[in-house]
TORKOL-4160 file (C-alpha; in steps of 0.2 Angstrom, whole numbers, padded with zeros to 4 digits, m for minus):
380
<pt num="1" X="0101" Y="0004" Z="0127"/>
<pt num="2" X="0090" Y="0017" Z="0117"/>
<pt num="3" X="0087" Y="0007" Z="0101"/>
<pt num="4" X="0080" Y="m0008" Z="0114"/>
<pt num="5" X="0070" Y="0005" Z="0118"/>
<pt num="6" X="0062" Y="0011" Z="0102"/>
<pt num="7" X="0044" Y="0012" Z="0101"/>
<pt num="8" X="0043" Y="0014" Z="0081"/>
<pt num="9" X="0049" Y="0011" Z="0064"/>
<pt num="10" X="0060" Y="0025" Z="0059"/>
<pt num="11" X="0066" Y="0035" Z="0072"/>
<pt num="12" X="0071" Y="0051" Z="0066"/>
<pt num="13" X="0083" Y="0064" Z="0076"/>
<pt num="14" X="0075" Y="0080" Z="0081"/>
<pt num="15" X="0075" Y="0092" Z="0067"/>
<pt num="16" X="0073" Y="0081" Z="0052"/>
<pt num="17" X="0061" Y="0080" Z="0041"/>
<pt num="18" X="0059" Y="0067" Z="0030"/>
<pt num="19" X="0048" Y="0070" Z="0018"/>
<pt num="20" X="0051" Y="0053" Z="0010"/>
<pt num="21" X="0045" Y="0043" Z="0023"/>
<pt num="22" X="0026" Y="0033" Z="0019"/>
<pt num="23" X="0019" Y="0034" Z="0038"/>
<pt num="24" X="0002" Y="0043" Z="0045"/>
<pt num="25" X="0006" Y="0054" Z="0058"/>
<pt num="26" X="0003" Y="0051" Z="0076"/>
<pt num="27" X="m0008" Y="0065" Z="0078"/>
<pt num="28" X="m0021" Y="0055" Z="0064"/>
<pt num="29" X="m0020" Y="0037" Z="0071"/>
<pt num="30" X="m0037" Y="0036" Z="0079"/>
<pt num="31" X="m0033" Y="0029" Z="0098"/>
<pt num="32" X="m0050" Y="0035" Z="0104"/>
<pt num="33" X="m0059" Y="0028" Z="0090"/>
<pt num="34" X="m0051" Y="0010" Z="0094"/>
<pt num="35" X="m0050" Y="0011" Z="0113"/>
<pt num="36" X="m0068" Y="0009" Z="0113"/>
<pt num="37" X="m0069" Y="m0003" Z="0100"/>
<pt num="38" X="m0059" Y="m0013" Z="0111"/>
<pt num="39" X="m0071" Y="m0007" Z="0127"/>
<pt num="40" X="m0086" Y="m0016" Z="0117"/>
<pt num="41" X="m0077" Y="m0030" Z="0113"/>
<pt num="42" X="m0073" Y="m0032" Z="0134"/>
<pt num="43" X="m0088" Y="m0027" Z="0141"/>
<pt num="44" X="m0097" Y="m0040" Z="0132"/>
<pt num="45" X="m0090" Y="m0053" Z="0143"/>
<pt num="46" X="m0086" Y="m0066" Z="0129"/>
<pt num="47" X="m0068" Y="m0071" Z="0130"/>
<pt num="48" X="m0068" Y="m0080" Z="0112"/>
<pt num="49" X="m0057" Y="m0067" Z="0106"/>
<pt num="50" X="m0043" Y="m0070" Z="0117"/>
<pt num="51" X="m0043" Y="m0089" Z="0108"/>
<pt num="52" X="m0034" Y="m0094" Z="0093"/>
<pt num="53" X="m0044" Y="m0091" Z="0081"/>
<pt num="54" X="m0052" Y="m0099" Z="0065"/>
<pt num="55" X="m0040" Y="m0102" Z="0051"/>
<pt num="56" X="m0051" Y="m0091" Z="0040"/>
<pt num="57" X="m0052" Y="m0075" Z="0049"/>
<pt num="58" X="m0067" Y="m0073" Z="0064"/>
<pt num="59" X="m0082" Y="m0074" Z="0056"/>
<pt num="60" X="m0091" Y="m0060" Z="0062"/>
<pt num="61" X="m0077" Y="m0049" Z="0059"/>
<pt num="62" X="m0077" Y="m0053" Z="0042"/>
<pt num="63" X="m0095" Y="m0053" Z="0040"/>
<pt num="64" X="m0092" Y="m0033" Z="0045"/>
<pt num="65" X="m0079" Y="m0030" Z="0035"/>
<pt num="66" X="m0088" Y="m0040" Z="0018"/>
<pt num="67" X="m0101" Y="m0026" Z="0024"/>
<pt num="68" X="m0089" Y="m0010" Z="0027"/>
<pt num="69" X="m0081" Y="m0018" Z="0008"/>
<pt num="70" X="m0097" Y="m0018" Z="0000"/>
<pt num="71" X="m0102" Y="m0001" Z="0003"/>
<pt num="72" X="m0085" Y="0006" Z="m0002"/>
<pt num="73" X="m0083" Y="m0003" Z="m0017"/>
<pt num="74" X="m0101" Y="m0002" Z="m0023"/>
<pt num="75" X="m0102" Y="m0022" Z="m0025"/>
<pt num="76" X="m0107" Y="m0036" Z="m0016"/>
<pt num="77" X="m0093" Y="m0045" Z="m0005"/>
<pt num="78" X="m0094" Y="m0061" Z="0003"/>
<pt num="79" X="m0089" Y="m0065" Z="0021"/>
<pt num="80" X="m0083" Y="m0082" Z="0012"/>
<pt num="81" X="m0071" Y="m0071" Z="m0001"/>
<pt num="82" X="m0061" Y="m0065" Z="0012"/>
<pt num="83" X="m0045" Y="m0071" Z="0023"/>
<pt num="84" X="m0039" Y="m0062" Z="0038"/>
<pt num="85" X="m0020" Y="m0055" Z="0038"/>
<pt num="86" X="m0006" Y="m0047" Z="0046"/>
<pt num="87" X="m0006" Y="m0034" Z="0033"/>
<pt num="88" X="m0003" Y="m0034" Z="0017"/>
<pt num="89" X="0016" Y="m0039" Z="0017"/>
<pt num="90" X="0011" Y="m0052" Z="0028"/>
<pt num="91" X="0000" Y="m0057" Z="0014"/>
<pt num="92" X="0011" Y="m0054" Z="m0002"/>
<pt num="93" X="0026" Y="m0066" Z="0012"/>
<pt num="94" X="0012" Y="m0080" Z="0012"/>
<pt num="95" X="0007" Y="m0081" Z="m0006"/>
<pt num="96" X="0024" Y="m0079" Z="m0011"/>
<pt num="97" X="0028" Y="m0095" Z="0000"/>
<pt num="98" X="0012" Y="m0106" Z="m0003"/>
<pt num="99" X="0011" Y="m0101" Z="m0022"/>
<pt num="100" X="0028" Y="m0100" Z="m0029"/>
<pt num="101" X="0046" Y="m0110" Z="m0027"/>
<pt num="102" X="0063" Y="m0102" Z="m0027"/>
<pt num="103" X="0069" Y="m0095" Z="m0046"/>
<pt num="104" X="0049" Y="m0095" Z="m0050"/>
<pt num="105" X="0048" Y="m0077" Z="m0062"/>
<pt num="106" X="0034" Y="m0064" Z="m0057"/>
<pt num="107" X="0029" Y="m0047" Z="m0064"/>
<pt num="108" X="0028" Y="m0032" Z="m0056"/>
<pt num="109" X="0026" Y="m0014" Z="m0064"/>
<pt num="110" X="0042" Y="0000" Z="m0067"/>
<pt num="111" X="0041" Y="0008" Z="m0053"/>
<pt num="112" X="0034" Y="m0003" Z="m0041"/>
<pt num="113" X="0033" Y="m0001" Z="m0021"/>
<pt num="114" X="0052" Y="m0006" Z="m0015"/>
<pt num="115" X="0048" Y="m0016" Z="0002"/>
<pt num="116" X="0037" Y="m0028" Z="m0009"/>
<pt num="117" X="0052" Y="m0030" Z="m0020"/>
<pt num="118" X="0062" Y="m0034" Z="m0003"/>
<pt num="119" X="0051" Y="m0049" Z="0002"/>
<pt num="120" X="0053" Y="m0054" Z="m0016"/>
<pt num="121" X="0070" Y="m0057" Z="m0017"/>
<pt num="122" X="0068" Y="m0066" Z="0002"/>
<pt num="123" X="0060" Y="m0078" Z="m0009"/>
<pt num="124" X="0071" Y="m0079" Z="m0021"/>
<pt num="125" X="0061" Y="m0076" Z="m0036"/>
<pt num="126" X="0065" Y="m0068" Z="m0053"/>
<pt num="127" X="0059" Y="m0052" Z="m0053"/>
<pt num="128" X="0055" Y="m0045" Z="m0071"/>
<pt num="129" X="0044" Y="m0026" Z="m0074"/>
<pt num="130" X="0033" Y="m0020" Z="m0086"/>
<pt num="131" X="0033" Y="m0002" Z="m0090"/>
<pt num="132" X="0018" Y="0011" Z="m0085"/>
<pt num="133" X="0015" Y="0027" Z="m0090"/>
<pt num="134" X="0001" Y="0040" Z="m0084"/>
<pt num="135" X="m0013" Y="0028" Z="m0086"/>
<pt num="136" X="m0004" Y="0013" Z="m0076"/>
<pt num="137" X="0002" Y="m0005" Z="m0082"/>
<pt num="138" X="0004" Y="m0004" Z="m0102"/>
<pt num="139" X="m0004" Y="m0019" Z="m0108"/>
<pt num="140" X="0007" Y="m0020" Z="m0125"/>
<pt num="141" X="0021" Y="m0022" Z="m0115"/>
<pt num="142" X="0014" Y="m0037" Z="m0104"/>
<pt num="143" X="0010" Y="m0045" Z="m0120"/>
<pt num="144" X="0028" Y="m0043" Z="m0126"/>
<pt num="145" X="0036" Y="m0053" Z="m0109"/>
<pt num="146" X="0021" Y="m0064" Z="m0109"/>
<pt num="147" X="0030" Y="m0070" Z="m0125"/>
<pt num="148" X="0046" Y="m0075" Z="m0117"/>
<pt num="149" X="0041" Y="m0079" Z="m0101"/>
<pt num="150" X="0026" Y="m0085" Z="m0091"/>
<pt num="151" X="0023" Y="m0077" Z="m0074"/>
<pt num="152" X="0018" Y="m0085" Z="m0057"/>
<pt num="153" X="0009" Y="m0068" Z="m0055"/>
<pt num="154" X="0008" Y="m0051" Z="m0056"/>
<pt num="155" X="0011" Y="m0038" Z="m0042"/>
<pt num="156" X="0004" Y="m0023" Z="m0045"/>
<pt num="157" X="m0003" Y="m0006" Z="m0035"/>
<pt num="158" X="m0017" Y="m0002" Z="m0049"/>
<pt num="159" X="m0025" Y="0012" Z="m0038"/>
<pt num="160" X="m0015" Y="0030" Z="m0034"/>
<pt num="161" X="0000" Y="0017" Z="m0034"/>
<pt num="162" X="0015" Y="0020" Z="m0025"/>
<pt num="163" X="0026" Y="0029" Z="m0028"/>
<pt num="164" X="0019" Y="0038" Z="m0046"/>
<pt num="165" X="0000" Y="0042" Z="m0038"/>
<pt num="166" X="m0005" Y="0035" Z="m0053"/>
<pt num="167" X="m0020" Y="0024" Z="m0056"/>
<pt num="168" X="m0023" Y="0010" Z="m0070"/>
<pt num="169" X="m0038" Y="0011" Z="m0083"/>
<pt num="170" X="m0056" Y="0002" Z="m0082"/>
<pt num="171" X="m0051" Y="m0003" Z="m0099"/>
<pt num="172" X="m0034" Y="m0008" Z="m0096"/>
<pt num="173" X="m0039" Y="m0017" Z="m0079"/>
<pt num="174" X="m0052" Y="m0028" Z="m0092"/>
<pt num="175" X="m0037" Y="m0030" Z="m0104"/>
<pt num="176" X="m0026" Y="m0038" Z="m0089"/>
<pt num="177" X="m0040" Y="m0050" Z="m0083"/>
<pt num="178" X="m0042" Y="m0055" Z="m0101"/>
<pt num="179" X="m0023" Y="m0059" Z="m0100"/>
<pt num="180" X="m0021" Y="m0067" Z="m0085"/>
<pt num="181" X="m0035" Y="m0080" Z="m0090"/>
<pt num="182" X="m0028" Y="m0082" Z="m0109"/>
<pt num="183" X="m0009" Y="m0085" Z="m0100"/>
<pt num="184" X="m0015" Y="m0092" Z="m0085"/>
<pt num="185" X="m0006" Y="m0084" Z="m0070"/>
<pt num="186" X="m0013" Y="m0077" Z="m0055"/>
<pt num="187" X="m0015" Y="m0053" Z="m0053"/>
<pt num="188" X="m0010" Y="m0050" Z="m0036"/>
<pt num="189" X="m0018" Y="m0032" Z="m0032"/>
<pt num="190" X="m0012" Y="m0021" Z="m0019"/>
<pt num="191" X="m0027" Y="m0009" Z="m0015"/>
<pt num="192" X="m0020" Y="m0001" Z="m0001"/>
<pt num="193" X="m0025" Y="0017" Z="m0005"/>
<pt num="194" X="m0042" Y="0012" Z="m0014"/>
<pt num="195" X="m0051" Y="0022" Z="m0002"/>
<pt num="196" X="m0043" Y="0039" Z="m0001"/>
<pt num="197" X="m0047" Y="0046" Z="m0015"/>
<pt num="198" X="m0045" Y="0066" Z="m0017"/>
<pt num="199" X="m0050" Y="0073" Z="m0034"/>
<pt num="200" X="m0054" Y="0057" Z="m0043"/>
<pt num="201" X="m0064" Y="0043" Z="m0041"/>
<pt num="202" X="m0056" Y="0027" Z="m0044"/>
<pt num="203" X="m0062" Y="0012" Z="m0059"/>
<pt num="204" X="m0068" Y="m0003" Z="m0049"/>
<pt num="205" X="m0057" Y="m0013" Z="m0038"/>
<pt num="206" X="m0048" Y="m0030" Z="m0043"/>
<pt num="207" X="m0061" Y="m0035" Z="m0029"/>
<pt num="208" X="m0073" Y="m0036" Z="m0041"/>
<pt num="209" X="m0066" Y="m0048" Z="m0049"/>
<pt num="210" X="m0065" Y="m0060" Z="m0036"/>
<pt num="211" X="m0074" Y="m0074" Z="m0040"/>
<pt num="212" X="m0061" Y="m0077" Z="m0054"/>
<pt num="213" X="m0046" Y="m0088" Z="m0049"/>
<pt num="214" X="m0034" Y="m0080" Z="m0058"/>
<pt num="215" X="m0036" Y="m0064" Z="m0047"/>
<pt num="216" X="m0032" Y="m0059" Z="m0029"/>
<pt num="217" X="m0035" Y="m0044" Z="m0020"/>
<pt num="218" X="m0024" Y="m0037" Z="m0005"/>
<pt num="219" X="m0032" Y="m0023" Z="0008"/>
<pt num="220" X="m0026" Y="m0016" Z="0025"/>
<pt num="221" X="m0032" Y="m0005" Z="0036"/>
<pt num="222" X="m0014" Y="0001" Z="0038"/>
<pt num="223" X="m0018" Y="0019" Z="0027"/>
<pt num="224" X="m0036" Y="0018" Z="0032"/>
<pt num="225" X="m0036" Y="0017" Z="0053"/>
<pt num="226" X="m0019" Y="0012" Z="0060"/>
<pt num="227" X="m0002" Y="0001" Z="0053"/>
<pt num="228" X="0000" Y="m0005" Z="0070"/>
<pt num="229" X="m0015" Y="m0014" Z="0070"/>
<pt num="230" X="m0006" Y="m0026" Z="0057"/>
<pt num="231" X="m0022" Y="m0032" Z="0050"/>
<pt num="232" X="m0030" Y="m0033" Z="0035"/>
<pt num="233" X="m0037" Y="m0047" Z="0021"/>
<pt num="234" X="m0036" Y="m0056" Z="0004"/>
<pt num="235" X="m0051" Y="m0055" Z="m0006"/>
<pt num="236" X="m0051" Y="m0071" Z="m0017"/>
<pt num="237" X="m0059" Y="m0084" Z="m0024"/>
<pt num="238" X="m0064" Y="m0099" Z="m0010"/>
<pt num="239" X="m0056" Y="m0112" Z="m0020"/>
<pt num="240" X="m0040" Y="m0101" Z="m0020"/>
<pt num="241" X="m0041" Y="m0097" Z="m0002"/>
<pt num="242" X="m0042" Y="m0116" Z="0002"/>
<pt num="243" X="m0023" Y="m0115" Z="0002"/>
<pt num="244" X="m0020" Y="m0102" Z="0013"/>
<pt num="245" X="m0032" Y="m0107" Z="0025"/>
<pt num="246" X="m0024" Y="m0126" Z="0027"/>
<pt num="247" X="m0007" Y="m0119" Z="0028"/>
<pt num="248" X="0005" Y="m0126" Z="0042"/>
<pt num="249" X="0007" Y="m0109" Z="0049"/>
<pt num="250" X="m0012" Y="m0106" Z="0053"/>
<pt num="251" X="m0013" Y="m0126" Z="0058"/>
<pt num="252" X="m0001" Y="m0121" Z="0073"/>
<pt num="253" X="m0006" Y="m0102" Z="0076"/>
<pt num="254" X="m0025" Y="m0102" Z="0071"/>
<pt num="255" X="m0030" Y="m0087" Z="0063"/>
<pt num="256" X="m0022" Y="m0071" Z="0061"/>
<pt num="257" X="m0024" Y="m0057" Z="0072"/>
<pt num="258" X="m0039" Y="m0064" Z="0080"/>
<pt num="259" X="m0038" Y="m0049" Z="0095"/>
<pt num="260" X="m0037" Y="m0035" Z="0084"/>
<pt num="261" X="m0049" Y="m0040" Z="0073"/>
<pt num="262" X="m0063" Y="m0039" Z="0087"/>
<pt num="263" X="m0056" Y="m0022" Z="0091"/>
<pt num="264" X="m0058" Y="m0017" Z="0074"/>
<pt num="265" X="m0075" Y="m0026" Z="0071"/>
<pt num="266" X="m0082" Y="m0013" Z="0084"/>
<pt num="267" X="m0074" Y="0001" Z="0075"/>
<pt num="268" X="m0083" Y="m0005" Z="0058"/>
<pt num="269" X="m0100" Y="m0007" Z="0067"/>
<pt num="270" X="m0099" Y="0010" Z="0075"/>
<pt num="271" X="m0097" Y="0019" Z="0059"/>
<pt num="272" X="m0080" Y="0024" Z="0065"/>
<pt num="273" X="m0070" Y="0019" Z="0051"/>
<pt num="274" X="m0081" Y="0028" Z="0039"/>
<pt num="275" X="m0081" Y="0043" Z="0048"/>
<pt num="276" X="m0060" Y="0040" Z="0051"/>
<pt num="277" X="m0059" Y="0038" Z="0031"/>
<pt num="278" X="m0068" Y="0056" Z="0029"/>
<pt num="279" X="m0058" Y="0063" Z="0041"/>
<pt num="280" X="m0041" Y="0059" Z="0033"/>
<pt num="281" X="m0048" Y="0060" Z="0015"/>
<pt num="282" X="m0049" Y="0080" Z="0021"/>
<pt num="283" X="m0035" Y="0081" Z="0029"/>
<pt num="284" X="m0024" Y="0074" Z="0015"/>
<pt num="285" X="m0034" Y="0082" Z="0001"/>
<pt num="286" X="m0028" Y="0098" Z="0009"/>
<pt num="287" X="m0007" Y="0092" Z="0010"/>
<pt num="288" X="m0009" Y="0087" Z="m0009"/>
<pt num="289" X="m0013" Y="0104" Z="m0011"/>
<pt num="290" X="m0001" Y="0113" Z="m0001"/>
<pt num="291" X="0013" Y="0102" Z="m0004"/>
<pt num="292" X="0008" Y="0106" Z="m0024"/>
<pt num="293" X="0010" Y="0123" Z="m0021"/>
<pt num="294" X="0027" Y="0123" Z="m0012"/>
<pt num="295" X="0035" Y="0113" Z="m0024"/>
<pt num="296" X="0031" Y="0126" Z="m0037"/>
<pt num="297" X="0037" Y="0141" Z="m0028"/>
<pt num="298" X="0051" Y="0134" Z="m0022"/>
<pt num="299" X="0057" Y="0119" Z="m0034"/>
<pt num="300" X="0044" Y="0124" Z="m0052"/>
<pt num="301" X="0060" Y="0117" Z="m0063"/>
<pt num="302" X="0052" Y="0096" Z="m0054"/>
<pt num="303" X="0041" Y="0089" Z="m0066"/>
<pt num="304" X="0026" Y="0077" Z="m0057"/>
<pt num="305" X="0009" Y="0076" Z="m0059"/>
<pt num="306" X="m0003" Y="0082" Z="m0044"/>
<pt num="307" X="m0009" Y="0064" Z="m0036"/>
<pt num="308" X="m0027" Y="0063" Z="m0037"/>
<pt num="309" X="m0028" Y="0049" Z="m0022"/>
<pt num="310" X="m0015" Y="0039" Z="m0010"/>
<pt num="311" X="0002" Y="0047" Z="m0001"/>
<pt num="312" X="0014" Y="0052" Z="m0013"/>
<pt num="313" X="0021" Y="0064" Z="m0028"/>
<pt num="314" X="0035" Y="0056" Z="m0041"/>
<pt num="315" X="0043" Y="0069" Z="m0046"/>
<pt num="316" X="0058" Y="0072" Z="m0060"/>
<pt num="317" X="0076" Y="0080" Z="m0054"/>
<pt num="318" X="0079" Y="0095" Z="m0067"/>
<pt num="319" X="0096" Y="0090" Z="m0078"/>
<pt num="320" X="0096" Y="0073" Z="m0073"/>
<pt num="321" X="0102" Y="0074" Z="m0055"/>
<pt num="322" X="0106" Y="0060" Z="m0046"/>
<pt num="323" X="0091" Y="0057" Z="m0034"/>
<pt num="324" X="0102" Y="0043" Z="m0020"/>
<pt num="325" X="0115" Y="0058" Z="m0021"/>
<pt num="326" X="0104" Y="0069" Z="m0018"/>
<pt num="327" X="0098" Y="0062" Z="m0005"/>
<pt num="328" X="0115" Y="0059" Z="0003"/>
<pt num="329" X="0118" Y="0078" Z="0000"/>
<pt num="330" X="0102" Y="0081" Z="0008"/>
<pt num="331" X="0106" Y="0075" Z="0027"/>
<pt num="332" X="0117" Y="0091" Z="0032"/>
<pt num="333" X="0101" Y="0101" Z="0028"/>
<pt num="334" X="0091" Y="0088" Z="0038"/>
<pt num="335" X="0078" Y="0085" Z="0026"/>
<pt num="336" X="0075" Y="0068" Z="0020"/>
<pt num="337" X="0067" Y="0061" Z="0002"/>
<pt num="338" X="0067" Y="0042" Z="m0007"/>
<pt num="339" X="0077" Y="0039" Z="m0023"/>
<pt num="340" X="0068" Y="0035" Z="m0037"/>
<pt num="341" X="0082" Y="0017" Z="m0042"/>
<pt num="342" X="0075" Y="0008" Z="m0024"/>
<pt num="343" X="0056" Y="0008" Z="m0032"/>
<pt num="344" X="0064" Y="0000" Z="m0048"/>
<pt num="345" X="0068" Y="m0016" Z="m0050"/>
<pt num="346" X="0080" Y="m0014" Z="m0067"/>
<pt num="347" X="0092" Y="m0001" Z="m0056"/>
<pt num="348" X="0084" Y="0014" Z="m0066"/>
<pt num="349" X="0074" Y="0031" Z="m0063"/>
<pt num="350" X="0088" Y="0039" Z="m0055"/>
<pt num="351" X="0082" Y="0057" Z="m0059"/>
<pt num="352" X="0067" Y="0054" Z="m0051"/>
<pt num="353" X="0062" Y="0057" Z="m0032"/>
<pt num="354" X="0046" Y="0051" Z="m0022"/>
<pt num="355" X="0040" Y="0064" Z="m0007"/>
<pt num="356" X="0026" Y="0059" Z="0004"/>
<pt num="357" X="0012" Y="0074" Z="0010"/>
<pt num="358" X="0003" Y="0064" Z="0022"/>
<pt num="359" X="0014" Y="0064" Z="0039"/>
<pt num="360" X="0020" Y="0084" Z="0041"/>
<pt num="361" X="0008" Y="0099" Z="0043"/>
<pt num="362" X="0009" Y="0112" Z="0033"/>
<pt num="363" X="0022" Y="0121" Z="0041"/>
<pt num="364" X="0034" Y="0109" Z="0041"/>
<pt num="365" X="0030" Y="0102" Z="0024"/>
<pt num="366" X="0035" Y="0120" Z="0018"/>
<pt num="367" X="0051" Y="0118" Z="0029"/>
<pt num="368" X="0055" Y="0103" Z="0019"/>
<pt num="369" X="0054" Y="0108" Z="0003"/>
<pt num="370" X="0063" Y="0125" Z="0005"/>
<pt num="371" X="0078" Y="0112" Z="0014"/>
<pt num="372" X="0077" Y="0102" Z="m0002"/>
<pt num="373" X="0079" Y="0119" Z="m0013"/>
<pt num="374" X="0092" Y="0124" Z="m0005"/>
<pt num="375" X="0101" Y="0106" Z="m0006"/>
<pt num="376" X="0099" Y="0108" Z="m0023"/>
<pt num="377" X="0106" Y="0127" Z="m0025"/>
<pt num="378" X="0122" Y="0122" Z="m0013"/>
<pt num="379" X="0128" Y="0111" Z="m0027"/>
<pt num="380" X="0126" Y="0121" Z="m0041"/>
């Protein structure tokens, strides 16, 4: 009877933390900020909302968030170049079933985010990774599997991805347009964390390259305002858009999300969601900080980079541990962390760990790390 009656995702006992887990806290989700988006949107008296909507997206909440987008990214966006969402899994589940058949190869970078290489394998395709280092995707080795095999597309989180925080090149971001047009397959960009940005500014967006067919770019306001909103957009070219919008899906439903999207069209307009993205960007830049400096008192033998944007640290095991026994060893100390082998898609990067910063206070991020220390001591 308890689990009908659970309200979120993961629902931790009391006691735990999980400092693995990729969630805002409840404390940040703005309910004030949307309760009277929504309060705008039912004092006007116009019912249009509560209809299914346009295939597209509505029109004026994508005119608002083409203005909200251009702002952000320094570039002009066109209401036309965006298509409304459930989120971007929702988004990476449609592509997946209107672009590509069962057995179709894609690319996707080592390590890459592990619930996008769940929906994959729902589809059946053949998954095959390019390595990264520090400065993300490493062209030379897209070139090498380009000459064995040609991709549908390629996934990637080229901003503060997830889970290494780290972000890909201007001049590699060039290199991998250049490639995609000379081998024609289509750059699937998740920009998810694109806007929180800490100590680093990030090269311009796969957005910008919009009006080129052979790329797409995936946004949500799932890290930015709220993930149960499940709402946010593909940034494409029109012609490429043409098959989502005609799809039999949005022929029987209409568009997606049609309610929520006037909710959030009043939080745009507002300045809400600028002033939210502030607000977290301080919040968050803070955690980085602290959970920085609690990793080196307690744990200094992990080696990671600070992130510079986005929600997590990668972080390598000392003497090779074993990050999913790790994990299993962890429970009894109630502390909880993600293996490095679910983000890969080769069964690899076992010694390595991703812990998340943005859900715990400070208190309790310290708690977590000084559990995980003493995991670690216990089986020595």
């Amino acid at each position: 009877m308890t689990n009908s009656l659970q309200t979120v995702q993961i629902n931790l006992p009391p006691d735990f933390i999980d400092l693995g887990r990729g969630d805002p806290a409840l404390s940040l989700l703005p309910l004030d900020l949307l309760r009277r988006g929504a309060e705008v949107r039912f004092a006007e008296g116009d019912p249009s909302f509560l209809q299914y909507g346009t295939e597209q997206g509505d029109g004026r909440f994508r005119l608002a968030l083409a203005d909200f987008l251009s702002r952000g990214y320094g570039l002009d966006v066109r209401p036309e170049n965006l298509f409304i969402t459930n989120g971007i899994s929702n988004g990476l589940d449609l592509i997946c079933t209107l672009f590509t058949q069962s057995g179709d190869t894609i690319f996707v970078e080592e390590p890459s985010y592990f619930l996008a290489l769940r929906i994959f394998t729902d589809h059946h395709l053949h998954v095959v990774s390019i390595d990264t280092d520090e400065n993300g995707l490493i062209p030379a080795s897209l070139r090498d599997h380009l000459a064995e095999s040609r991709p549908k597309f390629l996934y990637l989180i080229p901003t503060f991805q997830n889970p290494t925080g780290h972000t890909l090149t201007q001049e590699r971001r060039d290199e991998l347009i250049q490639l995609a047009r000379e081998y024609d397959f289509m750059i699937l960009a998740d920009e998810v964390y694109h806007f929180l940005k800490y100590t680093q500014k990030p090269p311009k967006p796969f957005a910008a390259y919009a009006d080129d067919k052979n790329v797409i770019s995936l946004g949500s306001f799932s890290k930015i305002l709220a993930p149960g909103l499940r709402l946010g957009w593909v940034q494409a070219h029109p012609e490429t858009l043409k098959l989502l919008v005609n799809c039999g899906l949005l022929d029987s439903g209409g568009g997606l999300n049609p309610f929520t999207s006037a909710t959030v069209r009043g939080a745009i307009e507002s300045g809400g969601l600028d002033q939210n993205i502030d607000k977290l960007v301080d919040v968050y830049r803070e955690r980085v900080a602290f959970m920085d400096s609690c990793l080196r008192k307690y744990l200094p033998e992990f080696v990671y980079s600070i992130p510079r944007g986005g929600y997590f640290f990668w972080a390598r095991l000392p003497n090779q541990l074993d990050a999913a026994e790790l994990q299993k060893r962890a429970e009894p100390f109630r502390v909880g962390l993600r293996p490095g082998v679910r983000f890969s898609s080769r069964g690899e990067l076992r010694d390595y760990i991703r812990l998340c910063f943005v859900f715990y206070e400070s208190e309790q991020i310290e708690d977590g790390v000084r559990r995980l220390k003493q995991c670690i001591e216990s089986s020595k």
